[in-house]
Backbone as JSON, one array per atom type, in Angstrom:
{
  "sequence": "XXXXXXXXXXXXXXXXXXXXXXXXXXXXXXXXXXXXXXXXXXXXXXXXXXXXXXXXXXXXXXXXXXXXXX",
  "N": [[16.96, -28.59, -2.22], [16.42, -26.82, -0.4], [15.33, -24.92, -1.63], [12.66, -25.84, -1.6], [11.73, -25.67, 0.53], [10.78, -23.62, 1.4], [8.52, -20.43, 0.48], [7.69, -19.56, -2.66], [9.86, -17.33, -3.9], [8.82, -13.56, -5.84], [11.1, -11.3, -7.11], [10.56, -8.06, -8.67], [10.37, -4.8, -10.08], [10.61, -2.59, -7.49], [8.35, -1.52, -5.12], [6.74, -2.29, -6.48], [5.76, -4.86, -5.1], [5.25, -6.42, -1.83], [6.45, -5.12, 0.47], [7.01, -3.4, 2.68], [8.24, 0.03, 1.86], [9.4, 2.57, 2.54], [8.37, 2.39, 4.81], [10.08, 0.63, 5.87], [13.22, 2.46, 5.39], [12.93, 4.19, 6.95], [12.62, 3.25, 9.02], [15.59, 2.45, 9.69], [16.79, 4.94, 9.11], [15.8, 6.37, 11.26], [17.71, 4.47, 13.12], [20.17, 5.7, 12.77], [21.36, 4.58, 10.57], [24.01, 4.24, 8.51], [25.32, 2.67, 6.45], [25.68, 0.83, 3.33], [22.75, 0.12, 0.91], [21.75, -2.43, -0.42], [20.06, -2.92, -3.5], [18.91, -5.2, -5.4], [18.5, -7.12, -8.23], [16.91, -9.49, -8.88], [15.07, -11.23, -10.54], [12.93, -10.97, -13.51], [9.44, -10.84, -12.92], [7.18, -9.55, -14.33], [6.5, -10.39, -17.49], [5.63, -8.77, -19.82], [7.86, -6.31, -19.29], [11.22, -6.12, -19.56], [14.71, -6.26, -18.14], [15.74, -4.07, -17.82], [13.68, -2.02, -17.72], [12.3, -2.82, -15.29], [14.66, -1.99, -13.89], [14.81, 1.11, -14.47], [12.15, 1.57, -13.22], [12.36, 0.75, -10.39], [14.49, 2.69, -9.95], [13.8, 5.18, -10.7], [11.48, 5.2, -8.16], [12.8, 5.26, -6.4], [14.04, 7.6, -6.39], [12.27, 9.11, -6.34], [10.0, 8.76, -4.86], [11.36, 8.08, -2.31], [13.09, 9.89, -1.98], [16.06, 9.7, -2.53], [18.72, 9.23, -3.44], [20.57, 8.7, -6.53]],
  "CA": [[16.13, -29.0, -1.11], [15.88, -25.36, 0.5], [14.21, -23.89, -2.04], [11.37, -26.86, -1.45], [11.14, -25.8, 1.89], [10.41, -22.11, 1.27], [7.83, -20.3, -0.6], [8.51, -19.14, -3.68], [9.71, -15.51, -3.75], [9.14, -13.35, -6.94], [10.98, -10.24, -6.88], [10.65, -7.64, -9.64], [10.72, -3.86, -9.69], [10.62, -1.83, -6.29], [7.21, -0.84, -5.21], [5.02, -3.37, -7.11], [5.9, -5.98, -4.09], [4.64, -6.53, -0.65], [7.29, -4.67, 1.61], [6.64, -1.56, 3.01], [9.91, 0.21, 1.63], [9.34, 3.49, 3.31], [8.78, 2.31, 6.15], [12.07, 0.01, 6.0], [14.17, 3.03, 5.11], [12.4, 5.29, 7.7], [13.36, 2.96, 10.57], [17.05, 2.71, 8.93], [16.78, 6.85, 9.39], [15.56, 6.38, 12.98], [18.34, 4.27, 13.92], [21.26, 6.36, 11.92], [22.52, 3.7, 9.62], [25.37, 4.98, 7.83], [25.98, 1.74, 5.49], [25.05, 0.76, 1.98], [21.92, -0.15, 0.53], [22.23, -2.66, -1.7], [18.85, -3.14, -4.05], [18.79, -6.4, -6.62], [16.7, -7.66, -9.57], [16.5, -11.05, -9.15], [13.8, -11.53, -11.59], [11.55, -10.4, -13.69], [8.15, -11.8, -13.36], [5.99, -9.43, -15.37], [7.25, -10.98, -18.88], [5.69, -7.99, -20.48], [9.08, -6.05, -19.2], [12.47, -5.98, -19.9], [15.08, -6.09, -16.33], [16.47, -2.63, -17.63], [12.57, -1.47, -17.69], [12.47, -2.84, -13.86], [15.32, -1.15, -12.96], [14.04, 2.16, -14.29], [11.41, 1.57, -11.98], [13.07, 0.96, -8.89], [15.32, 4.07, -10.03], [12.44, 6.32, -10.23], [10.89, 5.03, -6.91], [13.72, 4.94, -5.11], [14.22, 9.04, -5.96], [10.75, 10.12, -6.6], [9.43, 8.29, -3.68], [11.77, 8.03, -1.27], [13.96, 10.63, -2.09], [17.15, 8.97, -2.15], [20.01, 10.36, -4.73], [20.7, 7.52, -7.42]],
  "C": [[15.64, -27.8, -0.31], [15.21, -25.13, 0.08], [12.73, -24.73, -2.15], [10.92, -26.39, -0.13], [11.05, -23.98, 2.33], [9.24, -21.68, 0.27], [8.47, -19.33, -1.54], [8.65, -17.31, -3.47], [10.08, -14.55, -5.64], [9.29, -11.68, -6.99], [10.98, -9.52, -8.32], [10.99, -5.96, -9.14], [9.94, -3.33, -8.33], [8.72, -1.3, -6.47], [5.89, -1.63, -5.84], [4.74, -4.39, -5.84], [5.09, -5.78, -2.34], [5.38, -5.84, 0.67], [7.26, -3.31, 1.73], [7.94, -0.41, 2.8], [9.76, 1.54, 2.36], [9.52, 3.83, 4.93], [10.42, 1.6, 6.77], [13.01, 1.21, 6.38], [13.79, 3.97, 5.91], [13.0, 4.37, 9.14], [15.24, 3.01, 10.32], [17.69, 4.08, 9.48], [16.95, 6.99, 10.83], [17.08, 5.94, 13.99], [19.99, 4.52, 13.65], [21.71, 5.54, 11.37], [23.07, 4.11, 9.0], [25.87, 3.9, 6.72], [25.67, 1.62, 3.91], [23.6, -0.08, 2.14], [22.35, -0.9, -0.03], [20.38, -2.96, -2.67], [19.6, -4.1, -5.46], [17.52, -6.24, -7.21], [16.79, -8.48, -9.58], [16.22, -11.53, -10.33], [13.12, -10.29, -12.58], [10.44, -11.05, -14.02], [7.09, -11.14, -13.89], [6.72, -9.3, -16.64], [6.31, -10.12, -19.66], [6.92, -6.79, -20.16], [10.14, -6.48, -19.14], [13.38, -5.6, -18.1], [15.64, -4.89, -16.73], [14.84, -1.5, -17.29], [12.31, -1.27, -16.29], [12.75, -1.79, -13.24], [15.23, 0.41, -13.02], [13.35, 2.45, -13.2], [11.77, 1.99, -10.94], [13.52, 2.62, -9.08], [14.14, 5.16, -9.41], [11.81, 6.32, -9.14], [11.38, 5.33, -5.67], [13.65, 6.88, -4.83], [13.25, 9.75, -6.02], [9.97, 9.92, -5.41], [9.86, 8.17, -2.26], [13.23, 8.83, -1.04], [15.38, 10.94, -2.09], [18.04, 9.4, -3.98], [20.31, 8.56, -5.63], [22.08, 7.96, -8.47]]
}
């Protein structure tokens, strides 16, 4: 019944999606968070990849882009 009363959410790898992750992890910075990250794969909704292909992704985004140790 929840998930009727939500829209659908389709997450895949980091960076293809709608959330400004830089900015996320830049206010994070701002306000010293000291905790874990955690990053999921839910999904994968482009069914020309594989969820280890994804998580490449993310990987690479996370340290190429946002400079974050993996």
């Amino acid at each position: 019944m929840l998930r009727a009363l939500r829209p659908a959410i389709r997450a895949g790898a980091l960076s293809r999606g709608k959330v400004d992750l830089p900015a996320v992890f830049a206010a994070l910075k701002d306000v010293k968070f000291r905790g874990w990250a955690v990053i999921e794969l839910d999904s994968v909704p482009d069914k020309a990849r594989t969820p280890r292909e994804c998580a490449e992704i993310s990987k690479k985004y996370l340290e190429d882009t946002l400079g974050m140790k993996i």
